[in-house]
C-alpha positions as CSV (number, residue, x, y, z in Angstrom):
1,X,99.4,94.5,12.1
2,X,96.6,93.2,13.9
3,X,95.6,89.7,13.7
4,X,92.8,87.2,13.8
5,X,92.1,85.8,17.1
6,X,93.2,81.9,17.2
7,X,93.6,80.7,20.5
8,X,92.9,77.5,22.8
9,X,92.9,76.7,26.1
10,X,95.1,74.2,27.6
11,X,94.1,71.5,29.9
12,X,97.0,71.1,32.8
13,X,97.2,67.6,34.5
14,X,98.1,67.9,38.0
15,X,101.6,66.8,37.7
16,X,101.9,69.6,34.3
17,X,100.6,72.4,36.8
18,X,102.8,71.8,39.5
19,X,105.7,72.3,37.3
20,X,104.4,75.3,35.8
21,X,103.8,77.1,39.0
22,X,107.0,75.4,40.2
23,X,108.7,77.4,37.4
24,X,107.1,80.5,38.2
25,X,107.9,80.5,42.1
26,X,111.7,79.8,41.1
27,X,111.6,83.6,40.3
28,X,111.0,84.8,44.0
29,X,113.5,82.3,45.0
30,X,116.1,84.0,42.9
31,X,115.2,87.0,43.6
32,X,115.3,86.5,47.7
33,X,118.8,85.0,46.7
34,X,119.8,87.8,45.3
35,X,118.1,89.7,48.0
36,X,119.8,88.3,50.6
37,X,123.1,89.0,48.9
38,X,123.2,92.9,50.0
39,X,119.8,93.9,52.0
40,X,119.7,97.4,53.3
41,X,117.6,96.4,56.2
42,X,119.8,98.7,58.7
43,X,119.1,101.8,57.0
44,X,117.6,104.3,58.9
45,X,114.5,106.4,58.3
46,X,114.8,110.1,57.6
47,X,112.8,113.4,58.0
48,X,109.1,112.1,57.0
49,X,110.2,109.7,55.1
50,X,109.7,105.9,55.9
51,X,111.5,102.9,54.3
52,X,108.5,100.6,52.6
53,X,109.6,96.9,52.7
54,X,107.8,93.6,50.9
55,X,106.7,91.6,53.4
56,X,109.3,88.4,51.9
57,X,111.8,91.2,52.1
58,X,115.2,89.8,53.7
59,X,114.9,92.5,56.4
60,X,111.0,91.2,57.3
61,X,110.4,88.5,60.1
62,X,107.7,87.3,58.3
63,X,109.1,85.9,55.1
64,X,108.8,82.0,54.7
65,X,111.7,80.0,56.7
66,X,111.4,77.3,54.3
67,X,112.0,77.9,50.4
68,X,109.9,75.1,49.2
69,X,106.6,76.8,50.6
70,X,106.8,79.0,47.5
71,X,106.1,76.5,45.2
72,X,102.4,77.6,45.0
73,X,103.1,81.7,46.2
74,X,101.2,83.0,42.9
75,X,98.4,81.1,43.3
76,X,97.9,81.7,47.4
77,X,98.5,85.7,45.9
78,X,95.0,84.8,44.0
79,X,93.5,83.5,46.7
80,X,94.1,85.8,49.3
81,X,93.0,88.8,46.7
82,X,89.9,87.5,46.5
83,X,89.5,87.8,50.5
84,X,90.7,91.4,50.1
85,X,88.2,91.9,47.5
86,X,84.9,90.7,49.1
87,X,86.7,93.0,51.9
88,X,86.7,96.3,50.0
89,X,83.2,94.9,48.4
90,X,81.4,95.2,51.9
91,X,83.4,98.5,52.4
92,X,82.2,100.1,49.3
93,X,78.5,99.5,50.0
94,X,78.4,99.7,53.8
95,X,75.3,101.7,55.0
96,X,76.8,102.5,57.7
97,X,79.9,104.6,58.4
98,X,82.2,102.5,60.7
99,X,85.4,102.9,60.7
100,X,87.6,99.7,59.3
101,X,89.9,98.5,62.2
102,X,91.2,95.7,59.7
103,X,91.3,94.2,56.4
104,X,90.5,90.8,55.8
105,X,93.9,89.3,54.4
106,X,96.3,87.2,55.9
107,X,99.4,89.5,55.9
108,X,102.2,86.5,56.0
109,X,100.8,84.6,53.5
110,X,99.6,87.3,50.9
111,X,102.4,89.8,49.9
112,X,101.8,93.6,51.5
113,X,104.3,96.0,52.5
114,X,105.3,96.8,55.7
115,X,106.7,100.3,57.6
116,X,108.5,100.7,61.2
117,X,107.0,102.6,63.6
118,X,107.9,103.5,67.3
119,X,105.5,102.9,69.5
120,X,105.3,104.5,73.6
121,X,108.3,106.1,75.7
122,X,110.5,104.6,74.9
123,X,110.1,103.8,72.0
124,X,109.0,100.0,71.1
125,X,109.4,99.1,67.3
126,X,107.2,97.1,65.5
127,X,106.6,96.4,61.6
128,X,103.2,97.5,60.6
129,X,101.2,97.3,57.6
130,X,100.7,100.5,55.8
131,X,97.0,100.0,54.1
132,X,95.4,102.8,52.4
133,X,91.7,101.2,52.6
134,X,91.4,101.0,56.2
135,X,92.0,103.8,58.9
136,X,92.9,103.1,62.5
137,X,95.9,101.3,63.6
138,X,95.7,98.9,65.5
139,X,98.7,96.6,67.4
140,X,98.9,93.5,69.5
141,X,99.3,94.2,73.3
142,X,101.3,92.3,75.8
143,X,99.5,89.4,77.6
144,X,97.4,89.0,74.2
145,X,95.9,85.3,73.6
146,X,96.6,84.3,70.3
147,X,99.1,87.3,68.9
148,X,102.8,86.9,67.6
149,X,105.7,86.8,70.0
150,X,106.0,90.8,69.2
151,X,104.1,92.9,70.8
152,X,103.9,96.3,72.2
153,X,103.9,96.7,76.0
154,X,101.8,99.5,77.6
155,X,103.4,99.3,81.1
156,X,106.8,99.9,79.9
157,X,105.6,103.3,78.5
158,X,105.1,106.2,80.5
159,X,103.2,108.3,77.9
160,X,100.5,105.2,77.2
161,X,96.5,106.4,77.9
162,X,93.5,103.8,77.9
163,X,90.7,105.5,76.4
164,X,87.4,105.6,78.2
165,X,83.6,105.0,77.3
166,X,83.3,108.5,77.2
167,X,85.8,109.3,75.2
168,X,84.5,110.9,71.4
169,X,86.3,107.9,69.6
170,X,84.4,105.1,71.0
171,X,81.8,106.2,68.9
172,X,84.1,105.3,65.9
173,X,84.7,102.0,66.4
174,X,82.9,98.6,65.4
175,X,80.9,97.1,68.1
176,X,82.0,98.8,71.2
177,X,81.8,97.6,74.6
178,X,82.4,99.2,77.9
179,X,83.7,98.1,81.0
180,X,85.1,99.8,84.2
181,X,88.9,100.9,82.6
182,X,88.4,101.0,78.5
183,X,86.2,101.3,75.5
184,X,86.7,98.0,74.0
185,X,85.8,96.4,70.4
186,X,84.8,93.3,68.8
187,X,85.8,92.8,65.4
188,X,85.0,89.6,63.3
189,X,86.5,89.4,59.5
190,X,87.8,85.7,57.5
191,X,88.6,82.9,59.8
192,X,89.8,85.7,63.0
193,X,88.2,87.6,65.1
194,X,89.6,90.4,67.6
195,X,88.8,92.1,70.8
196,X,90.8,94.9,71.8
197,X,91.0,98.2,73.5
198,X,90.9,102.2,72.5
199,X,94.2,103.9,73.8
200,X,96.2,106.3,72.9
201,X,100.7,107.1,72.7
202,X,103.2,108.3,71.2
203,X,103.7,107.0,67.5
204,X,107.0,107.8,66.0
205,X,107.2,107.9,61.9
206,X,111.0,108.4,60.9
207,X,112.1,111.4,62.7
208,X,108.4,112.7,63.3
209,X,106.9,112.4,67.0
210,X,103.1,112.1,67.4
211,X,101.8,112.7,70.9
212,X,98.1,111.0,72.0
213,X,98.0,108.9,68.8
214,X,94.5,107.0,68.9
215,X,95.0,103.2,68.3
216,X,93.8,99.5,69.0
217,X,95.5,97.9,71.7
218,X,94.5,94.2,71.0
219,X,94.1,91.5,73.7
220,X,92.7,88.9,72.2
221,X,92.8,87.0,68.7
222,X,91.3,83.5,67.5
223,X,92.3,82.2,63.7
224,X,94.9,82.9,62.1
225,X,94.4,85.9,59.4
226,X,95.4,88.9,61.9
227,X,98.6,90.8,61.0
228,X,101.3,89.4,63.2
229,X,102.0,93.4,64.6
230,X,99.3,95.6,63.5
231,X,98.0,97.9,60.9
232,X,99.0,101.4,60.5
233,X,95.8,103.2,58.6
234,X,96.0,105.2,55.8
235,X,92.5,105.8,54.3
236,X,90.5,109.3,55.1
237,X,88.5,108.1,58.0
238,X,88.9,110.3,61.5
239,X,91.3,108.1,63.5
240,X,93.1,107.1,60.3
241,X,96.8,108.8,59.9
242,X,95.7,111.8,58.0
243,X,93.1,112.7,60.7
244,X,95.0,112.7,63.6
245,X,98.1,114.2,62.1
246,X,96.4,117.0,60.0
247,X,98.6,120.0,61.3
248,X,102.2,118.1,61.1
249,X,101.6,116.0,57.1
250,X,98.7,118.1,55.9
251,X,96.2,114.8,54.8
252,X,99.5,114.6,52.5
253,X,101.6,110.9,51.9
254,X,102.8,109.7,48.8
255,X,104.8,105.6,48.5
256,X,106.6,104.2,46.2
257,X,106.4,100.3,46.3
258,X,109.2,98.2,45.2
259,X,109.1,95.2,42.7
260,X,108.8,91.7,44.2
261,X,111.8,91.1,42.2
262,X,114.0,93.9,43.9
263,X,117.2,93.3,45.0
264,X,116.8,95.0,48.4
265,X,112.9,95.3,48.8
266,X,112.7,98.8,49.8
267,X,110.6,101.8,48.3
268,X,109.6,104.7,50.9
269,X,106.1,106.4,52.5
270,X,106.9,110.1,52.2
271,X,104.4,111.7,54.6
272,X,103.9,115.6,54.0
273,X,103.7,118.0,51.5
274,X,107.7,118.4,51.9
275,X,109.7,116.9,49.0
276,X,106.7,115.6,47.0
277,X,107.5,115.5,43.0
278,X,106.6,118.8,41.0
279,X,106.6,116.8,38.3
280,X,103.3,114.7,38.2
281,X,100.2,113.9,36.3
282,X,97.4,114.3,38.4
283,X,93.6,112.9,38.2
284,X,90.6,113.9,40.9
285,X,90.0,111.8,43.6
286,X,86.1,111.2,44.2
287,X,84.2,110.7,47.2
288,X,81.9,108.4,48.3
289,X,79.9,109.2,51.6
290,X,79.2,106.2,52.6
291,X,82.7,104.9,52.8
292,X,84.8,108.3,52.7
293,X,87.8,106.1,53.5
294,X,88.4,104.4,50.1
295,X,90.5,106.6,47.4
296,X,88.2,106.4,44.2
297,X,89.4,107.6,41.0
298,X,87.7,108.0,37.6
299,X,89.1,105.4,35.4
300,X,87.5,106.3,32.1
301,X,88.8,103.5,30.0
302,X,91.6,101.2,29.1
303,X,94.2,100.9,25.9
304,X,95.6,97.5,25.2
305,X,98.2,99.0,21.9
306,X,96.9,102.2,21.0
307,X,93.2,101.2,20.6
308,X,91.0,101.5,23.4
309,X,88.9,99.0,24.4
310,X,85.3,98.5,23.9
311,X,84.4,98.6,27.7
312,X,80.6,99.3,28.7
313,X,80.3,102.4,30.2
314,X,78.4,101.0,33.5
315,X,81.7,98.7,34.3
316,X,83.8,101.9,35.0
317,X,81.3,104.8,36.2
318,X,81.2,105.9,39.4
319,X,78.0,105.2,41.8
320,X,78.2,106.4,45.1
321,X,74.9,104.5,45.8
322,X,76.1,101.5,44.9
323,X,79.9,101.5,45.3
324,X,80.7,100.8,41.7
325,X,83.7,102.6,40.5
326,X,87.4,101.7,40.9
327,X,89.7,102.4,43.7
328,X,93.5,102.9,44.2
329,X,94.5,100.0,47.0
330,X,97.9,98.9,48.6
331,X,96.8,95.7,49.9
332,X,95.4,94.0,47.1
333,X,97.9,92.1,44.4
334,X,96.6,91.8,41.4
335,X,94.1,94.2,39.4
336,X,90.7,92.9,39.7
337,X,88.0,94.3,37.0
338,X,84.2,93.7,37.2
339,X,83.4,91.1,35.0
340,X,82.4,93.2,32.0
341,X,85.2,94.9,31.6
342,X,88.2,92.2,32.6
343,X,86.3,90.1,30.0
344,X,86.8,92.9,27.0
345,X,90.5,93.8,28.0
346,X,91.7,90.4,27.9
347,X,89.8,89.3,24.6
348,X,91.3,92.6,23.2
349,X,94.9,91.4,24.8
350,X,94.6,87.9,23.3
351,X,93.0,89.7,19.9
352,X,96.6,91.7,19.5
353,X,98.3,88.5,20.6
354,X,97.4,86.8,17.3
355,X,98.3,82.7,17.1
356,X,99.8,82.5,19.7
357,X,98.7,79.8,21.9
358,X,96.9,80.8,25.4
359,X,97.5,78.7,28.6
360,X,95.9,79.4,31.9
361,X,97.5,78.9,35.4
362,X,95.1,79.5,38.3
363,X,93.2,82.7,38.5
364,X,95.0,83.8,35.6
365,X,93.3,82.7,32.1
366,X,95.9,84.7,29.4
367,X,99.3,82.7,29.8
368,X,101.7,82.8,27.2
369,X,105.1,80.8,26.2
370,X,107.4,83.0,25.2
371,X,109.1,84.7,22.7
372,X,105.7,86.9,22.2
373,X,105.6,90.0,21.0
374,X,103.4,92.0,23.8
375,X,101.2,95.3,24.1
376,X,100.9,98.0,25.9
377,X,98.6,98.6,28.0
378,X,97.1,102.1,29.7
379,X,94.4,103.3,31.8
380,X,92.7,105.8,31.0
381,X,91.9,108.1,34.1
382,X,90.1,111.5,34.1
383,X,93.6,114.2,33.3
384,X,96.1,111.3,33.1
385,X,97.1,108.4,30.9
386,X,99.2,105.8,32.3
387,X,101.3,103.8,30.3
388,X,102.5,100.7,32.3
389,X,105.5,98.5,32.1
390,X,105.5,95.3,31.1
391,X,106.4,94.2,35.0
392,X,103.1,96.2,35.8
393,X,100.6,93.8,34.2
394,X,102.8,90.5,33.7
395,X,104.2,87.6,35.7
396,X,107.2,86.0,34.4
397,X,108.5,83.0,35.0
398,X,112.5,83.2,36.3
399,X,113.7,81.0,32.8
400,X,111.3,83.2,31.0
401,X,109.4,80.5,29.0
402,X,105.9,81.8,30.8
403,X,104.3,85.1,30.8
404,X,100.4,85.6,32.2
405,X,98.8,89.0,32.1
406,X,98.8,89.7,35.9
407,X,95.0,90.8,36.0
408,X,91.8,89.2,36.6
409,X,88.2,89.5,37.2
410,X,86.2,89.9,40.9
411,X,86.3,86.7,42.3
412,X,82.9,84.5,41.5
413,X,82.3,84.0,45.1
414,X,82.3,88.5,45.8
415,X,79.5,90.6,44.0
416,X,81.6,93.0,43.4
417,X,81.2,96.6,41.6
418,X,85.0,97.5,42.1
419,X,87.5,97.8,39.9
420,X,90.7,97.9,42.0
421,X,93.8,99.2,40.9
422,X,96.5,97.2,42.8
423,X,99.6,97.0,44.1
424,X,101.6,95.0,41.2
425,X,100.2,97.7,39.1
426,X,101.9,100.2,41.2
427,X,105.0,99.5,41.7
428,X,108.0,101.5,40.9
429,X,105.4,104.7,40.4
430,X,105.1,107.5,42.8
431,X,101.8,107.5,43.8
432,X,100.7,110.8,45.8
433,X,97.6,111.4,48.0
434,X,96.4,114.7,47.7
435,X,93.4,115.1,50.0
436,X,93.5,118.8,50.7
437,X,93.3,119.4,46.9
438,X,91.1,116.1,46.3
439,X,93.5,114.8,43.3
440,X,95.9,111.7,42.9
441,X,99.0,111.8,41.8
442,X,101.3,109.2,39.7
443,X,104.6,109.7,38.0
444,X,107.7,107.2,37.3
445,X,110.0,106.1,40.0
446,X,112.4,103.4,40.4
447,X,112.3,102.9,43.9
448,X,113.7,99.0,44.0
């Protein structure tokens, strides 16, 4: 039975909204207590298959060393998003096709997940961030200024190459500079910027071996938003992963992500054709010339219950002259919607809430004490329907006496015409990248 909307907005003093994100960040703390219990962090990868760990994961370097900094976790996930999205904003209507070298979030304090890779002969390992809206890697060198402690050393591996001016990838790279040894770049994004260096070695993914691997070698970094070791590119660009490894994984990867409240943090990057589900609901993945590296979907509408919302058409259609649409993204958090149509999926939530009484902490507006009564909600792409979870669009707190839908609209500070479907939203789904046959691919998966 559908009821009446009767809401109102809470004011929170200070001292009220420190408790209530205090409550909310006691859930990570659990769950990394819990984590810590039995982490799989010595497991091996296998075949083509990589493990995908949360960046708080017990087995990552870069989870906080102090528990109390997670008091306000959710709300720096907010704020970091909206970095991301004024990112894929200027990717979306770029004039100019440049390859991305980087995103613009800070990778230890916004959560993203993380793969190993083997870098050189030997074989150096470092924890990179797998990002499917940006396309060449890119790592910190030895005798960088400004990088982590971790870095990969070129002298110490015999297969390592500096690329030349004259080499065809120079011409792909933001900015580049030449001088007597390398083709150098400059790249300036939130409160960093980079200079680094073309070369090229051996990158090892599980048990897979990829000679004269294109990368970044960086060698110098100011601020503080640069992942501590690099960026492993996923997107369709030329010296992203599918590019350069065309032959051995056929522009074929799939991931599952795991919860933030898994026990053990770990989902998998399957890369290949080879052991990717059969059974799979598939939608078409679109194409917009001017930045051929974002994953675009047709997202034709949205169910909150079984009635689908009154969205304007403009707020989901697709406009490669303009960059409206809505991509698929690992690196963002929490779903952002254009204005528009944030604005009529949340009155419709709140509408099917009925009396009950909405809160707001942060970025998120719908906030709810429970016991409520919640529903569904499904997007609507173009040959699919997916159905999500309740862990897919909300954030509980760990006594479960607070529960916030886990969307929100751009940011007021990024014009944005992107809907972006993220990672929250993702996880525990198989999501397959099928760029030979230009379709997208999401079933059911527990991978936590």
């Amino acid at each position: 039975m559908l009821n009446d909307l009767s809401t109102s907005a809470i004011s929170h003093s200070p001292t009220t909204m420190k408790a209530v994100v205090s409550v909310l960040a006691l859930l990570l703390i659990v769950t990394l207590t819990q984590a810590g219990s039995s982490p799989k962090c010595s497991t091996q990868d296998h075949g083509s298959t990589l493990q995908v760990f949360h960046v708080y994961s017990p087995c990552s370097p870069f989870r906080p060393s102090k528990p109390e900094s997670w008091e306000e976790t959710i709300l720096h996930m907010q704020v970091e998003d909206q970095a991301r999205l004024q990112y894929l904003s200027s990717l979306a209507v770029a004039k100019k096709s440049v390859v991305p070298i980087a995103s613009g979030r800070q990778i230890v304090q916004s959560p993203t997940y993380i793969v190993r890779a083997r870098i050189g002969t030997p074989a150096q390992t470092l924890l990179m961030a797998m990002d499917t809206s940006n396309d060449a890697a890119w790592i910190p060198c030895a005798g960088c200024e400004g990088c982590s402690s971790t870095v990969f050393t070129p002298v110490r591996s015999t297969s390592f190459k500096p690329l030349g001016c004259g080499a065809p990838q120079c011409k792909q790279v933001p900015n580049p500079t030449c001088d007597v040894s390398a083709c150098g770049f400059n790249l300036t994004y939130g409160s960093s910027s980079v200079a680094a260096d073309l070369a090229q070695d051996t990158f090892t993914l599980a048990n897979d071996a990829v000679p004269a691997y294109t990368f970044g070698c960086i060698k110098k970094v100011t601020g503080s938003s640069v992942p501590p070791q690099g960026l492993l590119g996923l997107g369709r660009g030329p010296l992203s992963l599918l590019s350069q490894t065309q032959n051995l994984y056929q522009s074929t990867f799939s991931y599952c992500l795991p919860s933030f409240k898994a026990v053990n943090f770990s989902g998998s990057l399957r890369l290949g054709p080879i052991g990717q589900p059969i059974r799979i609901k598939y939608t078409p993945l679109l194409k917009n010339p001017r930045r051929s590296s974002l994953y675009y979907v047709n997202l034709q509408g949205i169910k909150v219950g079984r009635g689908t919302v009154n969205i304007p058409p403009t707020a989901l259609s697709f406009n490669p002259a303009t960059g409206a649409g809505t991509v698929i993204d690992s690196g963002t958090v929490f779903t952002r919607l254009v204005t528009p149509a944030y604005n009529a999926v949340r009155d419709e939530f709140r509408r099917r809430m009925g009396k009950a009484t909405v809160t707001s902490l942060g970025g998120f507006d719908t906030c709810y004490t429970v016991p409520i009564t919640v529903p569904t909600i499904t997007f609507m792409f173009a040959g699919m329907n997916v159905t999500l979870p309740q862990d897919n669009f909300l954030i509980r707190s760990s006594t479960g006496s607070l529960s916030c839908l886990a969307m929100a609209p751009a940011p007021d500070n990024v014009n944005s015409v992107l809907n972006v479907i993220a990672n929250l939203q993702q996880q525990n789904h198989r999501v397959l990248f099928d760029v030979p046959n230009s379709r997208l691919g999401v079933a059911r998966e527990t991978c936590s």
